[in-house]
Each structure stands twice: as structure tokens, then as C-alpha cells.
N, C-alpha and C positions, 0 to 999 in steps of 0.2 A: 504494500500500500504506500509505503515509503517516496517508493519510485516513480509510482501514476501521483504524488503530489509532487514531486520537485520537477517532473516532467510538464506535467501542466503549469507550472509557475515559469518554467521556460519560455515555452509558448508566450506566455504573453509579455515577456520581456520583448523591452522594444529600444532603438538606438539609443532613442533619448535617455532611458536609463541608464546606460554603459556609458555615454557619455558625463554624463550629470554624477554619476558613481564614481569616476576618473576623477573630475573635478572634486568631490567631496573628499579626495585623498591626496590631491595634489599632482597627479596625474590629468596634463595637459595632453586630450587624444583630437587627432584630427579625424575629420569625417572617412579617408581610407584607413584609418586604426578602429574607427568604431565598426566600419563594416568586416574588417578584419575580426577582431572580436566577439559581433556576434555570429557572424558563419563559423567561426569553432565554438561557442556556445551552442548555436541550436545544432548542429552535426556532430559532435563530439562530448557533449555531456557526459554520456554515460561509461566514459571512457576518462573523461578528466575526475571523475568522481568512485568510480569502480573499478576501472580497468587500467590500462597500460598508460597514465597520465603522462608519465616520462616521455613518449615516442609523442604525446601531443604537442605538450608543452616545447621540447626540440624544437620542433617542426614551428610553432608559434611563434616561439623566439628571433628566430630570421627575417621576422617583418618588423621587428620594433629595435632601436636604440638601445646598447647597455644599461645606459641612465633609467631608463624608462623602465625596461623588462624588469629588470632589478623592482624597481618598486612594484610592480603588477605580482611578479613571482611571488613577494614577502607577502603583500595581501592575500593571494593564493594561497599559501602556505597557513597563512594566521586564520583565516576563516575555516578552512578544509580541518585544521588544528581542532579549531571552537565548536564545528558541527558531524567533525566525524561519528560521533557516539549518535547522533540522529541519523546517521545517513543509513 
């Protein structure tokens, strides 16, 4: 049941949030970093959350800045950290 709600809550994420979420951490994203984002969002969820996160994350990383990933990754990390025991 877990998974039919964090999958649905997917769904209705939309750019605006990813970007607005960036900003609320200091993560300045441009309009190709949000759409970046959420096409591994909504395509790779269940892999960034269950499964082989490392081979997505990789692959993620080659579109964004050190500077940048660096802070996305620690967020990554700190939330997946705070919700694993719900996941």
C-alpha cells in the first residue's frame, strides 16, 4: 500500500514543485534541470527509492554541476535517511 501512495503522490508532482523545492534549499534549477528532474522522478522512482538508486543517480549526475549535485545528492540522502523506515 506503501507504494500505490508514494506512486500516486508522484503523479501529481509537477515542475513547479521541483522547482520551488530547489529554491527552498538553495538550489538554483533552470527550466532544463527541472525537466531533467522530473523525467527521473516520474521514470525512475521506484528504483531511486527500492532499487538500484546508485546506477540512477550516476546517470543523473552528468546533467548537473559538482556544486549543484553535491547539494541535491545531501538532500537525497537526508530525506531517503528520515523516510526510509516508511518506505
Amino acid at each position: 500500500m506503501g507504494r500505490l501512495l508514494i506512486e500516486n503522490y508522484i503523479k501529481q508532482i509537477k515542475k513547479e514543485d521541483i522547482y520551488n523545492f530547489g529554491r527552498q534549499n538553495d538550489i538554483s534549477l533552470s527550466n532544463d534541470e527541472v525537466d531533467i528532474l522530473y523525467h527521473y522522478l516520474q521514470q525512475n522512482w521506484q528504483d531511486l527509492l527500492y532499487g538500484n538508486r546508485d546506477m540512477v543517480l550516476k546517470e543523473m549526475e552528468k546533467h548537473f554541476d559538482n556544486s549543484k549535485w553535491v547539494k541535491m545528492r545531501n538532500l537525497f540522502e537526508l530525506y531517503l535517511g528520515k523516510y526510509q523506515g516508511f518506505l
